[in-house]
C-alpha positions as CSV (number, residue, x, y, z in Angstrom):
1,X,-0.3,147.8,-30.7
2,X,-4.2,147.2,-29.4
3,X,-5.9,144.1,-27.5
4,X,-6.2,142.8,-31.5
5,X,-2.8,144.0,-33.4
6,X,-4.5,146.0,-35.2
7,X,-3.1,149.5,-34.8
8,X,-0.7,149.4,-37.7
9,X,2.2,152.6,-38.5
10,X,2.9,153.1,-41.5
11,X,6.4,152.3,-42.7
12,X,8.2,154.9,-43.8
13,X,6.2,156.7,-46.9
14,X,4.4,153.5,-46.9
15,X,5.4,153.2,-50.8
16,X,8.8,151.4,-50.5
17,X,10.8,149.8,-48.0
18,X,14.3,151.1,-47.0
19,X,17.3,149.3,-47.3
20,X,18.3,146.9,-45.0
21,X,14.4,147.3,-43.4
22,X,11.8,145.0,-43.1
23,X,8.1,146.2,-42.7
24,X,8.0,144.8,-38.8
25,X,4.4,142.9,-38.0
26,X,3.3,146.2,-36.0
27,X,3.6,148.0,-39.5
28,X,2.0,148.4,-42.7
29,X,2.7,150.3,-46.1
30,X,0.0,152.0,-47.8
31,X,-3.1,150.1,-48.2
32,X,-2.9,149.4,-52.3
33,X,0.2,147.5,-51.8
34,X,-0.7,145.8,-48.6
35,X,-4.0,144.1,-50.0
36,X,-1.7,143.2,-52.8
37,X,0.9,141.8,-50.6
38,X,-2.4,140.1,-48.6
39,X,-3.7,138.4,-52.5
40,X,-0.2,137.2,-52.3
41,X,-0.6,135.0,-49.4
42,X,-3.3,133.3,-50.6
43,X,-2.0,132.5,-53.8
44,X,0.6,131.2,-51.9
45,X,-1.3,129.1,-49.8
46,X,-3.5,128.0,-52.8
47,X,-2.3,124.8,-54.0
48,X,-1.2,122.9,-50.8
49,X,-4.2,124.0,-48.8
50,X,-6.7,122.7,-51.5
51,X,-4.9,119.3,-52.1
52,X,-5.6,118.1,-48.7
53,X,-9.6,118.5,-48.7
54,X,-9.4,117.6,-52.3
55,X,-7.3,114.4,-51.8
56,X,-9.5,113.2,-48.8
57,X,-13.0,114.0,-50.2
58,X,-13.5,117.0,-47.9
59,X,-15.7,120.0,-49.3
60,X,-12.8,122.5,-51.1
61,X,-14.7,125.7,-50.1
62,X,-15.8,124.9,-46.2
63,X,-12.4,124.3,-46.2
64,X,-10.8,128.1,-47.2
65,X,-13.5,129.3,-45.1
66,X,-12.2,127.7,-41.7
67,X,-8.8,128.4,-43.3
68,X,-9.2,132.2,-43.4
69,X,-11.4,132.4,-40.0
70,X,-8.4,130.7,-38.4
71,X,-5.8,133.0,-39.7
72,X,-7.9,135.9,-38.2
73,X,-8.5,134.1,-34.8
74,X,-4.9,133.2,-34.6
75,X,-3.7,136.9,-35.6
76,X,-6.3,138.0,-32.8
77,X,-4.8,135.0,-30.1
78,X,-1.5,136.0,-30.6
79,X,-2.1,139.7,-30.2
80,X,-0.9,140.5,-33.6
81,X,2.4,139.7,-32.9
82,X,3.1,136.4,-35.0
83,X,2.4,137.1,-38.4
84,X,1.1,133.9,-40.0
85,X,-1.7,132.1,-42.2
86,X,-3.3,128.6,-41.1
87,X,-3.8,126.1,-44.4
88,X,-4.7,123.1,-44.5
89,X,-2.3,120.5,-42.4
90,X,-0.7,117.2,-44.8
91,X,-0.6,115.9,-41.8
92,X,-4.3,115.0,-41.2
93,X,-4.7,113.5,-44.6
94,X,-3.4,109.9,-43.3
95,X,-6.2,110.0,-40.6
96,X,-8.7,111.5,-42.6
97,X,-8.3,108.6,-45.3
98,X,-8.0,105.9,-42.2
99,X,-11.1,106.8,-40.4
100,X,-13.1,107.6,-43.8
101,X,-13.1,103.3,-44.2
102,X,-14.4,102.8,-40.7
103,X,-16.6,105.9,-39.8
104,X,-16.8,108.0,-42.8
105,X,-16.2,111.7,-43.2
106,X,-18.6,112.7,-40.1
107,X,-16.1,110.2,-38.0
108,X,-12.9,111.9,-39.4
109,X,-14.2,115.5,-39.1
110,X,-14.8,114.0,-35.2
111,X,-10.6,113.3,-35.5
112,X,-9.4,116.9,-37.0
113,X,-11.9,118.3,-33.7
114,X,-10.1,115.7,-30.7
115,X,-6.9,116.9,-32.8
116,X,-7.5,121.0,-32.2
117,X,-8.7,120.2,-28.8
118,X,-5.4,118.6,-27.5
119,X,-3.6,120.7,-29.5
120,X,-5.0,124.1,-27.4
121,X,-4.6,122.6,-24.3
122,X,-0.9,121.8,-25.6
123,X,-0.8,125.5,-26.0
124,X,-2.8,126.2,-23.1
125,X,-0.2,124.3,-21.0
126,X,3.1,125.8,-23.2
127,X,1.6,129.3,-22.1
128,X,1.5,128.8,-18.5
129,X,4.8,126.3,-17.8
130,X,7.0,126.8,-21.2
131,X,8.1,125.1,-24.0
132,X,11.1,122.8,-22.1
133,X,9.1,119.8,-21.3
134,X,7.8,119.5,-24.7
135,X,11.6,118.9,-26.0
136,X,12.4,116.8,-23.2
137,X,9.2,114.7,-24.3
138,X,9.9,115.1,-27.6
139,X,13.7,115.4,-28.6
140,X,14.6,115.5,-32.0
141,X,15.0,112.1,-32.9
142,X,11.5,111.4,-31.9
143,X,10.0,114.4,-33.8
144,X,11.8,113.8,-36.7
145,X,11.0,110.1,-36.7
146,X,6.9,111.0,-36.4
147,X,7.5,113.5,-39.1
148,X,9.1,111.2,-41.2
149,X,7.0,108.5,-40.6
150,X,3.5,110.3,-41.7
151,X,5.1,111.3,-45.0
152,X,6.2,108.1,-45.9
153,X,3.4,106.3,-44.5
154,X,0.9,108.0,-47.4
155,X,3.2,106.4,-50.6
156,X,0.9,104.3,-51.3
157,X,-2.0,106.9,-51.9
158,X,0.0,108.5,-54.1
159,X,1.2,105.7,-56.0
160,X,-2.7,104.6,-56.2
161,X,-3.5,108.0,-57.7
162,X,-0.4,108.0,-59.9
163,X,-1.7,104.8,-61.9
164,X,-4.8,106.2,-62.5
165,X,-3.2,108.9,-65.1
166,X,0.7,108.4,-65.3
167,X,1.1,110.5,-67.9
168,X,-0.8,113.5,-66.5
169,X,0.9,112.2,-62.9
170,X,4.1,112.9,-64.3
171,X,3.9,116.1,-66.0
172,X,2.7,117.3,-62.9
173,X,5.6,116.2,-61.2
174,X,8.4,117.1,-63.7
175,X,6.8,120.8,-63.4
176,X,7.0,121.1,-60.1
177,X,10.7,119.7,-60.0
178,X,11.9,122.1,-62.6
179,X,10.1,125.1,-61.3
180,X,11.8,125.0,-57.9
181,X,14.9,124.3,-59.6
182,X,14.7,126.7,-62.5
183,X,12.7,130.3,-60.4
184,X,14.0,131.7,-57.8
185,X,11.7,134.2,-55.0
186,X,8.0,133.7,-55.1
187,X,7.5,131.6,-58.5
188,X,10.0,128.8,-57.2
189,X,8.0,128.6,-53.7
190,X,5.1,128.4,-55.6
191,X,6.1,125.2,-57.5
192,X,3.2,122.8,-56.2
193,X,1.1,125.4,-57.3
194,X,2.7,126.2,-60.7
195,X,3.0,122.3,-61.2
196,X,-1.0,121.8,-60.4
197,X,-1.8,124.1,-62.7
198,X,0.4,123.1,-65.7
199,X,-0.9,119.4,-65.0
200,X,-4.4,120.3,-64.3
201,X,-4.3,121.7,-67.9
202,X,-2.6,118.5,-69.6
203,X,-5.5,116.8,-67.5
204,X,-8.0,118.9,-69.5
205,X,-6.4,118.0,-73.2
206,X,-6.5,114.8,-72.2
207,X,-10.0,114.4,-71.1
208,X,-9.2,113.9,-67.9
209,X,-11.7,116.4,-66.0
210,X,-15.3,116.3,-65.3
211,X,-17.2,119.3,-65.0
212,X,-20.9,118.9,-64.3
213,X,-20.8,119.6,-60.9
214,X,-19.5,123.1,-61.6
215,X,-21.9,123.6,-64.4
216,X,-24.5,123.3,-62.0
217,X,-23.4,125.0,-59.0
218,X,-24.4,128.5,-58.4
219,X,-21.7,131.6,-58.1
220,X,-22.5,132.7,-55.0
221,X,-24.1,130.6,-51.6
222,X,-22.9,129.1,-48.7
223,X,-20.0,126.6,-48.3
224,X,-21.3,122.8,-47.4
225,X,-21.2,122.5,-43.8
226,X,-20.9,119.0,-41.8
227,X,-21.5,118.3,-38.3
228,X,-19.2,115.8,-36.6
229,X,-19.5,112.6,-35.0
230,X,-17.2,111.1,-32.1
231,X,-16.1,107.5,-32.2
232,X,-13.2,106.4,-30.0
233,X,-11.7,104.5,-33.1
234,X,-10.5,107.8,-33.6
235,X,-8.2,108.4,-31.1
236,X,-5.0,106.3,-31.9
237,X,-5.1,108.0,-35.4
238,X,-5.3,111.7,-34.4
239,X,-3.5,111.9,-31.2
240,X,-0.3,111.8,-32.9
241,X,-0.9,114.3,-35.6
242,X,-0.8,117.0,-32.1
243,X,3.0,116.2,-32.2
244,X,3.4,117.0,-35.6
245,X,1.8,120.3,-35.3
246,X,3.7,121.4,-32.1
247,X,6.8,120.5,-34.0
248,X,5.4,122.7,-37.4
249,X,3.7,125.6,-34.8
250,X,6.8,125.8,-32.7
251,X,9.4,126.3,-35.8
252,X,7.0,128.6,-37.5
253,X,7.4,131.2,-34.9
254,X,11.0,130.5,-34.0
255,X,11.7,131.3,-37.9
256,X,9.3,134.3,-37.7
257,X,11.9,135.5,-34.6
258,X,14.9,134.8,-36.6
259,X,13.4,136.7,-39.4
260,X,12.1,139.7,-37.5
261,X,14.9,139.9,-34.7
262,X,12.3,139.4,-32.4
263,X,11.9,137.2,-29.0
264,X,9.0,135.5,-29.4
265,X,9.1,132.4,-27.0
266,X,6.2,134.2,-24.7
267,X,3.8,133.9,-27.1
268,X,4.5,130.6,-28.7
269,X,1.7,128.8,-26.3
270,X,-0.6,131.6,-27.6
271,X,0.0,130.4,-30.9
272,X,-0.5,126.4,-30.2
273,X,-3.5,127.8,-29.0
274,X,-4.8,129.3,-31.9
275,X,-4.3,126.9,-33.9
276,X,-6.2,124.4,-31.6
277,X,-9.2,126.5,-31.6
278,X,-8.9,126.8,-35.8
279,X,-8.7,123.0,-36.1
280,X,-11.7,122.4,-33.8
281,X,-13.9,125.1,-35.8
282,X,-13.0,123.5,-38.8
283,X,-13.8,120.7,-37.5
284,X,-17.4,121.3,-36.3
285,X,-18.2,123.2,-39.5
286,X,-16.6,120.4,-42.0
287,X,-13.2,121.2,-42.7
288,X,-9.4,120.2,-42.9
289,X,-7.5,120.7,-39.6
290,X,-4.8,123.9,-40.1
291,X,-1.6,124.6,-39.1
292,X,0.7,127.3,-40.4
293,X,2.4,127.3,-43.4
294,X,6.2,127.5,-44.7
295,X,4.7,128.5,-48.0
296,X,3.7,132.0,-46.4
297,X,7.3,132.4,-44.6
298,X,8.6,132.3,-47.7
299,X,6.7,135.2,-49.1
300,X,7.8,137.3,-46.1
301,X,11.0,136.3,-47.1
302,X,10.9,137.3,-50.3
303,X,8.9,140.4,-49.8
304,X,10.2,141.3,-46.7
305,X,6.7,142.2,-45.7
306,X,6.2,140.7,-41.7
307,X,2.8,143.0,-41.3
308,X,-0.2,141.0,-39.5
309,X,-2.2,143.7,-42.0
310,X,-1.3,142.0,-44.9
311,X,-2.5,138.4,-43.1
312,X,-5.7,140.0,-42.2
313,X,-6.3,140.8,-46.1
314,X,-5.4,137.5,-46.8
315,X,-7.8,135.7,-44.5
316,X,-10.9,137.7,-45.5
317,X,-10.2,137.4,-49.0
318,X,-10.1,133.7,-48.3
319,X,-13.5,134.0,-46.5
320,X,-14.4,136.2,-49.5
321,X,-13.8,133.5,-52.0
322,X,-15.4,130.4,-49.9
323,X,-19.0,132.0,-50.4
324,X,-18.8,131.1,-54.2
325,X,-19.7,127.4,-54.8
326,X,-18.5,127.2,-58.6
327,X,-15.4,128.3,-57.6
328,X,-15.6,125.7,-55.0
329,X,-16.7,122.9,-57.6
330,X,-14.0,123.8,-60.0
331,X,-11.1,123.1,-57.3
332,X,-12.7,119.9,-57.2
333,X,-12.6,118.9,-60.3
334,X,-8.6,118.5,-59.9
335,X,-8.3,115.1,-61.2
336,X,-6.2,111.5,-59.7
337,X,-3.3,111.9,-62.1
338,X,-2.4,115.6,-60.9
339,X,-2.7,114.9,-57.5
340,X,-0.6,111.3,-57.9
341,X,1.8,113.8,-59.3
342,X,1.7,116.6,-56.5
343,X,1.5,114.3,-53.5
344,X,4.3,112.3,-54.7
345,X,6.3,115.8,-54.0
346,X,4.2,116.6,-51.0
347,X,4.5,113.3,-48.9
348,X,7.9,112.8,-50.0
349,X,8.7,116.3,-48.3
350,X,7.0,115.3,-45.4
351,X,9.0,112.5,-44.8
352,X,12.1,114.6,-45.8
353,X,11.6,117.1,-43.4
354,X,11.6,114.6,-40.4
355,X,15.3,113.4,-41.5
356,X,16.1,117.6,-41.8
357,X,14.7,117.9,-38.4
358,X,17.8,115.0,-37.3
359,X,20.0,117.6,-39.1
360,X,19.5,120.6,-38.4
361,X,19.8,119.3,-34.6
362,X,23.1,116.9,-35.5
363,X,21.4,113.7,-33.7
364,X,24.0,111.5,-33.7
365,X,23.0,108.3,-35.1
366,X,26.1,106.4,-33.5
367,X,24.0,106.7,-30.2
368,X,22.2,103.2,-29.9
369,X,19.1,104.8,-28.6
370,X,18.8,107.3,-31.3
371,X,18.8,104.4,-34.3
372,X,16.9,102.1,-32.5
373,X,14.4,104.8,-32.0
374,X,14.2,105.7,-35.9
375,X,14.6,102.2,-37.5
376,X,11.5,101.0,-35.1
377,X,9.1,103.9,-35.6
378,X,10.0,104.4,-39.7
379,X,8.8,100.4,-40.2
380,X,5.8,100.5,-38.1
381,X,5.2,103.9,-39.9
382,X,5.7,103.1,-43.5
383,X,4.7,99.5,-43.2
384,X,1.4,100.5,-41.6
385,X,1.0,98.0,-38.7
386,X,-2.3,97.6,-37.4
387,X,-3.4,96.9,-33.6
388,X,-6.9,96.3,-32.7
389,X,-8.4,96.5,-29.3
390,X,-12.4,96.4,-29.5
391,X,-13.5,99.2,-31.1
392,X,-10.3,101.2,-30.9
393,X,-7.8,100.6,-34.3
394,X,-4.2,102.1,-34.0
395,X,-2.4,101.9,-37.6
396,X,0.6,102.6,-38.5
397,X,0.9,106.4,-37.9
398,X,-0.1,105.9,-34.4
399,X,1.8,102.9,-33.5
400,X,5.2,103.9,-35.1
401,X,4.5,107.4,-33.1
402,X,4.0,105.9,-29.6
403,X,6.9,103.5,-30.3
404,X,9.4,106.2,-31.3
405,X,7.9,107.5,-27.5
406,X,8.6,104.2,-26.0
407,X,11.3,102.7,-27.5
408,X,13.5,106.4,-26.5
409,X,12.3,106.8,-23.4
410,X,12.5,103.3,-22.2
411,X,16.0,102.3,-23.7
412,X,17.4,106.1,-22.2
413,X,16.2,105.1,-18.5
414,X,17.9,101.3,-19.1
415,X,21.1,102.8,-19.9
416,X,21.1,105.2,-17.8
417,X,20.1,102.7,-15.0
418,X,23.2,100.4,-16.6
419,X,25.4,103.3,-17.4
420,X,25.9,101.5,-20.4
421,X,25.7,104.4,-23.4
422,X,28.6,106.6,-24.1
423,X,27.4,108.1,-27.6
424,X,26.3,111.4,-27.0
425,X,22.7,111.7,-28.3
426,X,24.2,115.0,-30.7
427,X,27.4,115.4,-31.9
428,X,29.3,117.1,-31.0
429,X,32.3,117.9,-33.4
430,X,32.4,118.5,-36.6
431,X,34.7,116.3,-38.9
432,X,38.3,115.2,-37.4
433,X,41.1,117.8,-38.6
434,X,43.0,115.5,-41.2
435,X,39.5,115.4,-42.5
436,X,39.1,118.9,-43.4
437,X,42.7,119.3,-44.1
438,X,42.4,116.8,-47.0
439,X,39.0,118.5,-48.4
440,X,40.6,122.1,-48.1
441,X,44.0,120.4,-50.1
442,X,41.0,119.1,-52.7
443,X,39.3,121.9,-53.1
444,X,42.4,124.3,-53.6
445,X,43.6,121.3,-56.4
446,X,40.1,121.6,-57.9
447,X,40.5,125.9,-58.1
448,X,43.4,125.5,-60.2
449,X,42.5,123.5,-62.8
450,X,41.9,125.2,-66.0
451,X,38.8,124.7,-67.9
């Protein structure tokens, strides 16, 4: 591949993929198909991308502008070698809404830049030493617990929205269950989207949506651009949004690995990176910080297209579409009730995914350390203590984050001053033998029953 990644072969007769093949990220099929699968990614990105700049008053088309200039950049940091698209990050949406009260949208775009710029020396620093001190900084329990803790943290904005139109809310939010329950491949990952849509137009019969800033806008200008400004109220909120996306950057390309049976650990600083520098353009030109997105890793998997071609489509039709201000105004007229119905999902999730982070990594909570670690940061998290220090402000997000930081780290050097914890921080065996002996006598009772 070039300097770029851009130096695609085609795969096979670039009209079908073998059996048992996948269209590796060095590889394209025939053009036709790729721009379609390209279209696809941006579909797929659609719904969660626009909620965040539409839920914190952000301009929707600025927004997929920086979102598609990212993508490009980060295919170009990373050499082509990490195919991925950069949408809009939930995680910024509890800053963006905290620093909007004090400092207003100038003041918050002034967060998602601070954000990208730690973030890329984060990578900067990955790329040059590893990855191992980040996960001796940052075990599991402590990621999760940040993870956790930002989801859970928003309920109340989504409960606030919720009120507004209950019944629209919950239409939304029925659709979206039953779609990722009832669709399997790319319809039941697209089940935020599908659930947007089906409420936006229940929303519509109900009289629910307002379209005079549409009617007015033209169909093709510039995106609304918004310099930022730098307060450092700022800091306690966004600083610990860098964790979350070093948790999301680093799993996105350990699944792309898995996924292509590559080893891709030398370029994961490359890709912290990228995304630093795509959250601090966004940032000076008036958008939502990025990060990149599960949504798309599931149309690889479905597809079993891994070509960085296809991402390239995908960010310049994004850039494409940003230059047309009704289409812009329309995403904005997505009303409270179908958001109150999308972000109930979508912050719930995020708080989900901190607990599947404990899982997947079997923290054992029998350790001491571990649950004092989680119970401490999910109250100050949820809860949303506030700490004020002249002009600096540290809520909840912040707080719970550096105490999950604290509280481990200090309580691991006690005991290991006082040799006083036995409990392995992961466990390490699976259930006890008479355990699985009774299930498997269970399950064998349960195959011979007759219907």
């Amino acid at each position: 591949m070039s300097m770029l990644g851009t130096k695609w072969k085609l795969h096979g007769n670039g009209k079908t993929i073998r059996p048992g093949h996948v269209v590796a990220p060095e590889e394209r099929l025939a053009w036709p198909l790729t721009i379609g699968v390209g279209m696809q990614h941006v579909v797929a990105m659609f719904g969660a991308t626009f909620l965040v700049p539409i839920i914190t008053g952000m301009p929707p088309a600025t927004t997929l502008l920086f979102s598609g200039i990212g993508t490009l950049l980060f295919l170009v940091i990373t050499k082509g070698r990490v195919p991925s698209y950069l949408g809009s990050s939930f995680a910024f949406i509890a800053p963006i809404l905290a620093s909007q009260q004090q400092f207003g949208i100038p003041g918050a775009l002034g967060g998602v830049v601070l954000a990208g710029a730690v973030l890329a020396l984060v990578g900067a620093v990955v790329q040059k030493f590893g990855a191992e001190w980040i996960n001796r900084t940052m075990p599991p329990i402590v990621t999760g617990a940040i993870v956790a803790l930002i989801g859970l943290n928003l309920a109340p904005a989504a409960k606030a929205n919720f009120d507004k139109a209950p019944v629209t809310a919950l239409v939304t939010l029925v659709t979206i269950i039953l779609v990722s329950v009832l669709f399997r491949g790319i319809l039941g990952r697209l089940s935020i989207l599908v659930g947007v849509v089906v409420g936006y137009f229940t929303a519509m019969t109900r009289g629910e949506v307002d379209y005079s800033k549409m009617d007015s806008a033209s169909w093709i200008g510039l995106p609304h651009f918004q310099a930022p400004e730098f307060h450092l109220g700022v800091v306690g909120l966004f600083v610990p949004v860098v964790l979350v996306l070093v948790a999301e950057n680093v799993g996105h390309v350990k699944s792309v690995a898995a996924m292509t049976g590559r080893n891709l650990d030398d370029v994961s600083g490359r890709a912290l990176m990228a995304d630093g520098v795509a959250t601090v353009l966004a940032g000076f030109g008036g958008g939502s910080g990025t990060t990149t997105y599960a949504e798309n890793i599931g149309v690889m998997a479905a597809t079993k297209v891994y070509s960085t071609a296809a991402y390239w489509v995908a960010g310049a039709f994004a850039i494409l579409l940003s230059f047309s201000p009704k289409f812009g105004e329309l995403i904005a007229t997505v009303p409270a009730g179908v958001l109150g119905g999308a972000a109930t999902m979508l912050y719930g999730m995020i708080g989900v995914l901190g607990v599947k982070i404990w899982v997947q990594n079997k923290v054992n909570f029998s350790n001491p350390i571990n649950l004092t670690t989680a119970a401490v940061a999910l109250i100050i998290g949820i809860a949303d203590y506030t700490w004020t220090i002249g002009e600096l402000k540290f809520t909840g997000i912040a707080l719970g984050s550096a105490a999950a930081l604290v509280v481990y780290h200090g309580m691991k050097g006690l005991a290991r001053w006082r040799g006083t914890v036995a409990e392995p921080e992961m466990e390490t065996a699976g259930l006890p033998p008479a355990a699985k002996a009774a299930m498997n006598a269970a399950a064998k009772r349960a195959g011979k029953k007759k219907p």
